[in-house]
N, C-alpha and C positions, 0 to 999 in steps of 0.2 A: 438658533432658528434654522440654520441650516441645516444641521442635521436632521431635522423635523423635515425640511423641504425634499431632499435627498429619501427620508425613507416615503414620504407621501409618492412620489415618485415610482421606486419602487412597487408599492402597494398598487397603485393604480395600471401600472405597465403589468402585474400581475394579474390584476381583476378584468382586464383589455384584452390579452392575448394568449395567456394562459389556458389548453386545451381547448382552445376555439381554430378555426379556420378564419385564414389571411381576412378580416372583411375592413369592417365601421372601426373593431376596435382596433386595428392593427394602424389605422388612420389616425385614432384617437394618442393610442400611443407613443408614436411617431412625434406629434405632437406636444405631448407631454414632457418627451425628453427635449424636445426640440426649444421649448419654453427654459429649461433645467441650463442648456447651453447655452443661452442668450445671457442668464445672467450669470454665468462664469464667466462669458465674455467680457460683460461689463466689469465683473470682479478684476479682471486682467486687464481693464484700460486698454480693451483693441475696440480701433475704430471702428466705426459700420461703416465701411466705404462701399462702393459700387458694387468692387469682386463678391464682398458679404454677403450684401443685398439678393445678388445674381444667386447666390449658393445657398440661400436661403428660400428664394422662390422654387430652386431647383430640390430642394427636399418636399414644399410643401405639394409640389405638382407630382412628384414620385407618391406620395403618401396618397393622391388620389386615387392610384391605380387600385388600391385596396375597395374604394366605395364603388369603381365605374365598371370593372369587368372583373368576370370568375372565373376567368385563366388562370390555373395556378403556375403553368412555369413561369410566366413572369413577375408571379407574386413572391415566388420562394426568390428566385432570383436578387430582385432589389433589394430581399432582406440583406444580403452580402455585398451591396453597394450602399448601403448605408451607412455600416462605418466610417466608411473613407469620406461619404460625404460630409459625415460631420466631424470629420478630424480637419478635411479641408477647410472647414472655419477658421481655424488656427492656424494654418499653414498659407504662406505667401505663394503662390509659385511662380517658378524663373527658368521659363521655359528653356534657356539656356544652359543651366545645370539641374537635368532631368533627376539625375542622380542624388541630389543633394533634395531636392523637394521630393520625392518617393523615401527616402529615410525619415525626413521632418514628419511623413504622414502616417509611416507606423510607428514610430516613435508617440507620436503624438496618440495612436490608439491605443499601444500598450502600456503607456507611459501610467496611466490611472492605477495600474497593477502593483508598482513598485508602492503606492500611499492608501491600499487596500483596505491594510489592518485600521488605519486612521477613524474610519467610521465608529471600530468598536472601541478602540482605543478612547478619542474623544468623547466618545457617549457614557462610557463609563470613568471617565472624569469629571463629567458634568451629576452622573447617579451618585459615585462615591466620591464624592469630595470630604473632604475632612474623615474619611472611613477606608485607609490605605488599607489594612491588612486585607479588609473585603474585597478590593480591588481584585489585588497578586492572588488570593486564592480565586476569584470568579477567571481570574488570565488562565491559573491552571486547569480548572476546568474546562473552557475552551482549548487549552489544546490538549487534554486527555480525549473529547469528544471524536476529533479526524481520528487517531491513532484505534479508539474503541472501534467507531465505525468502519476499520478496517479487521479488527481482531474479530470482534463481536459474530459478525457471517461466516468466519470462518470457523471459532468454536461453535456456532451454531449448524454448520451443517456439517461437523466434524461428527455431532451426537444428534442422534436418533432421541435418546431421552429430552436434551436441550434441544432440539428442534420440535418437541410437544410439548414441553412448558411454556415455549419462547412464543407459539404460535396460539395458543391458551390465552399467554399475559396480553398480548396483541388484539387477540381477539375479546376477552375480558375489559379492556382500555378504551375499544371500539376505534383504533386511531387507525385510519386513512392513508395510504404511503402517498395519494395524492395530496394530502393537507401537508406530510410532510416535508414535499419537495417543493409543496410553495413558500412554506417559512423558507425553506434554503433560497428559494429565486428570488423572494426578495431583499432578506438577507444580502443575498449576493449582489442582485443589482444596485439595492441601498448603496452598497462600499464600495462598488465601483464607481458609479455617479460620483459618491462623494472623492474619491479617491480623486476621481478628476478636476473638482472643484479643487482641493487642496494643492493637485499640479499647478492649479492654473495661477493659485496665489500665490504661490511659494517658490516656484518652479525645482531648481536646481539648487537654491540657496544651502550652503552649510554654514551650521550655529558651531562658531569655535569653540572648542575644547577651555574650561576656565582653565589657570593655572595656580603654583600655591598649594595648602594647606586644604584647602577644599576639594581634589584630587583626591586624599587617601580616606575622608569621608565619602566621598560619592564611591567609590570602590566598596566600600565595608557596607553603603547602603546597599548597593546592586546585590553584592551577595545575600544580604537576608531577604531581597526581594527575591532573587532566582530562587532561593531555598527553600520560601515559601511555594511557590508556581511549582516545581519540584514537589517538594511533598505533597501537596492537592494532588499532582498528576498521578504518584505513584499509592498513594491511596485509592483512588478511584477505578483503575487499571487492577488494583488486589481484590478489590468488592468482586469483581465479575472471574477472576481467577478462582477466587477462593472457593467460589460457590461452583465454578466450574470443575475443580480439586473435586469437593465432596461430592456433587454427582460422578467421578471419574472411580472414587474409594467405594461409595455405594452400591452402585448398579453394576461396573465392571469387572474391579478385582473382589470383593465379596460377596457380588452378585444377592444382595439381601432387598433389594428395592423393585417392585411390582411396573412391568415392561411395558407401553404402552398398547390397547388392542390392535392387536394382527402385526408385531412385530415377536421376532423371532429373537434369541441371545444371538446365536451365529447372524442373523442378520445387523445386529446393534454394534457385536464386535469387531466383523468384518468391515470397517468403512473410519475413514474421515482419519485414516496416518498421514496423507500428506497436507490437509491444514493444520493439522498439529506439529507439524514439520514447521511448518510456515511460523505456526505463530512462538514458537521455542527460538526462532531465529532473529525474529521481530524482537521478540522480549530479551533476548543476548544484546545484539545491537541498541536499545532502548539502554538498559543497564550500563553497557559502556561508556556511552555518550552522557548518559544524567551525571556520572561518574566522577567523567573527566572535565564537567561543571558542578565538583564538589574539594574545591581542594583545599579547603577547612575540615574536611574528613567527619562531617559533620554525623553523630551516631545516629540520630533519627531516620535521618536517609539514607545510610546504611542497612538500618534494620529493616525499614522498606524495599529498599535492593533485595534484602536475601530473600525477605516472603516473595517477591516476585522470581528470585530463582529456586528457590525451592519451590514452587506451583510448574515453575517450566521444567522440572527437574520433571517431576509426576506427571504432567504430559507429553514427555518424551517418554517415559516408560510405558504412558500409555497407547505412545503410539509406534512404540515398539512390539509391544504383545499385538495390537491390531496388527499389524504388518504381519507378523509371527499367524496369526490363525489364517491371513488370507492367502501367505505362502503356503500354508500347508494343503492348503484345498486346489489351488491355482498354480502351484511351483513357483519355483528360481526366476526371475529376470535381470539382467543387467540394473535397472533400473532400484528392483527391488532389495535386491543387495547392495548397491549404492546409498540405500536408505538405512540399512540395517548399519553400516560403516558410518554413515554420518552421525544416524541415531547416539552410537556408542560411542564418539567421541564429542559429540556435542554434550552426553551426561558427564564425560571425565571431564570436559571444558567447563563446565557448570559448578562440579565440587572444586574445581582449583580456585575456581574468581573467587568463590564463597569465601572459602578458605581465606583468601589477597581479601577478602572487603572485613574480613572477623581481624585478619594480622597488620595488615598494610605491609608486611614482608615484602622488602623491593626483588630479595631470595624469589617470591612465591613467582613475578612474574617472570623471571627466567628458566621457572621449571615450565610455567604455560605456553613461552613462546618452544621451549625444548620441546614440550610432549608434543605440539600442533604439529611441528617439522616434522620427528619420528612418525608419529602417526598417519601423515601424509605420505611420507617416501614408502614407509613402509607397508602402504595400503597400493602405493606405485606398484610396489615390487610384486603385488600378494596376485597368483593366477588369478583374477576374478571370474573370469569365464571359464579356465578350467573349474573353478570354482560351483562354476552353475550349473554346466553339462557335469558333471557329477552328480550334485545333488536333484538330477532332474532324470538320471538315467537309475539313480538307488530310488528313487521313488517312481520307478517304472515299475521295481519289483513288484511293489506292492498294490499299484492300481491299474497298470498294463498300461499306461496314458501316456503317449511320450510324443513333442513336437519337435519330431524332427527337422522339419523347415528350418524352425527357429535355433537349432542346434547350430546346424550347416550355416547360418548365416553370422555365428561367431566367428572371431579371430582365428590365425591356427593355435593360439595358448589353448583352445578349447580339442583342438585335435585327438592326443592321444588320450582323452578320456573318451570320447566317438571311438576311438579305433579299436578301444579297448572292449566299449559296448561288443563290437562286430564282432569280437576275437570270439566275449562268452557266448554271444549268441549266432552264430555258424550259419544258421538257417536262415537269417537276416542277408547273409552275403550271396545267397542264391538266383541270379537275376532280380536283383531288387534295385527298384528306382535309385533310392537312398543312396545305398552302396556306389552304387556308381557315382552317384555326384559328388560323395564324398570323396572317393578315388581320385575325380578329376579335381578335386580343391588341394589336396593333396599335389597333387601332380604341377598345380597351378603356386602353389607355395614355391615346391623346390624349386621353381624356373625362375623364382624373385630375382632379379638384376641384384648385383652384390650388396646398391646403395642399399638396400631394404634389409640387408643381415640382421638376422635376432638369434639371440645365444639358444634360448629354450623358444618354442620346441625344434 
């Protein structure tokens, strides 16, 4: 029944305040939770003594500021004194140790946080009772959703293609981003309310650990429970890879697929390397961790590993060729070469793990942790900015475009590829702006105080 009263709650604190201005419902509200906390109180066996009383009248006289004036600074205001007023329900104060009741009363706000999950948790022990496996796979589902809802917008505005399907199916659906953030709100507030009812009964209590024989079955249960929430997850997460793969093989590299109107190839190609960065990192890090809660080495979840590294594998390269056409138009940047460096070791970091999840070679992870090391010191050592002021003065040749600002405001490793510029080009050293500043960076180098010595340049 609770749980029913908690999401009623919810819903109405939704239907109240939601997109409306401070007014009736914000009163109404107010009140609703305010009913919601009276019988937690009771759930908790705290008395209604006077201090209550008083702190009860003082909510309900705050809540009339909403019906009596349309001042809004004071109406946004009390919204942020109303926490505190209803955690001070719970809290005694002793005005002698200030310190100790200021703890007791965020404690007591955030405190509903830590028994959050509990709403859905409990709700679906009451849905799937006697129907476990339905359970662990609906758990995987919810938590593939956060993880999606953060991958999802980023492959989406990584493509131009997937952002006119995605905008199609949306609109196709006819779904509402305002409908969808009221299922979240009340969602959300649902399992908080209740999160707080559950403090209020349970408080701190820990249920001990059984001992015995029972021990190495509850172990062997957990596992095939995680392995299921596991595989839900990692299926669900390859549906939207997958599909994201073959639009990346289609329209990209064999460009065989019909561009959306008044987009361009070079416009489609040039864009979206760094959420594809993002989400090849996401999905390394995801991979690891499901990993290192697999260690029955179980092959299923294996074989779902690799289709998720091999999908992040093909958008790394795809978001290495994007990178690749926007350098060619736009030049070198420190940043952009940072990308092309991570790019190419984050694909050899990809076919090693593969490798480690097909062998389980304990060999394979010592060559992974060897290559990261080398490839790092080695990418230390590697001029980067000489690097860039090169490839940004050879590709002066060819389109006369050259930003010099940005030259000068590299390191001096970028130096003698500029000096070298000046040497071929003579005419450049004529009373020129450039030249001079360059001279005095130069100048301003060799004056480095010793602690700053660098071998090259």
């Amino acid at each position: 029944m609770i749980l029913v009263y908690a999401f009623i709650v919810g819903l109405l604190t939704n239907l109240f305040i939601l997109y409306y201005e401070p007014g009736l419902g914000f009163a109404l509200a107010i009140l609703v939770n305010l009913s919601f906390a009276i019988y937690t109180m009771k759930i908790g066996k705290r008395q209604f003594d006077r201090s209550a009383f008083i702190k009860l009248i003082i909510i309900v006289l705050l809540s009339g500021i909403y019906i009596v004036r349309n001042f809004l600074v004071f109406k946004i205001l009390t919204i942020f004194i109303f926490p505190f007023l209803f955690a001070s329900l719970y809290v005694s104060f002793n005005t002698s140790k200030p310190l100790k009741t200021t703890t007791k009363l965020f404690t007591t706000i955030f405190r509903p946080l830590v028994y959050i999950h509990r709403f859905l948790q409990d709700g679906l022990q009451k849905i799937t009772k006697g129907r476990e496996e339905v359970k662990y796979i609906v758990y995987g589902i919810l938590i593939a959703i956060p993880f999606l809802m953060i991958v999802i917008p980023l492959l989406v505005s990584s493509d131009l293609i997937v952002l006119d399907m995605f905008t199609r199916f949306i609109d196709d659906l006819s779904i509402s981003g305002d409908l969808i953030f009221r299922y979240i709100f009340v969602f959300s507030l649902s399992s908080f309310i209740y999160g707080h009812f559950i403090a209020e009964k349970i408080g701190h209590k820990i249920t001990p650990l059984s001992n015995g024989s029972s021990l190495a079955s509850d172990v062997d249960k957990h596992a095939s429970k995680s392995h299921l929430i596991i595989t839900t997850f990692l299926m669900m997460i390859n549906v939207v890879y997958l599909f994201y793969v073959y639009v990346q093989v289609r329209y990209l590299f064999i460009q065989s697929g019909t561009l959306p109107e008044g987009i361009t190839y070079a416009e489609y190609a040039r864009e979206g390397f760094f959420q594809l960065l993002a989400v090849a990192i996401l999905n390394i890090l995801a991979v690891i961790a499901l990993e290192l809660l697999n260690p029955h080495k179980r092959k299923i979840q294996r074989g779902l590993e690799e289709i998720t590294l091999a999908c992040t594998f093909i958008m790394s390269i795809s978001a290495f060729y994007r990178m690749s056409l926007y350098e060619n138009i736009y030049g070198f940047t420190v940043l952009r070469l940072l990308v092309y460096m991570f790019l190419i070791f984050l694909m050899g970091f990809i076919l090693l793990v593969s490798i480690y999840l097909i062998t389980y070679n304990a060999k394979i992870m010592l060559v992974i942790i060897a290559y990261s090391l080398v490839f790092y010191i080695g990418s230390a050592y590697y001029n980067v900015e000489g690097h860039i002021a090169q490839k940004n003065i050879a590709r002066y040749d060819q389109t006369e475009d050259l930003d010099m600002d940005y030259l000068l405001s590299l390191s001096p490793d970028a130096y003698p590829a500029i000096e070298e510029y000046f040497n071929n080009h003579p005419e450049k050293k004529n009373d020129d702006y450039y030249y001079r500043r360059f001279q005095s960076k130069i100048k301003e180098a060799h004056e480095r105080p010793w602690q700053e010595f660098t071998i090259l340049p």
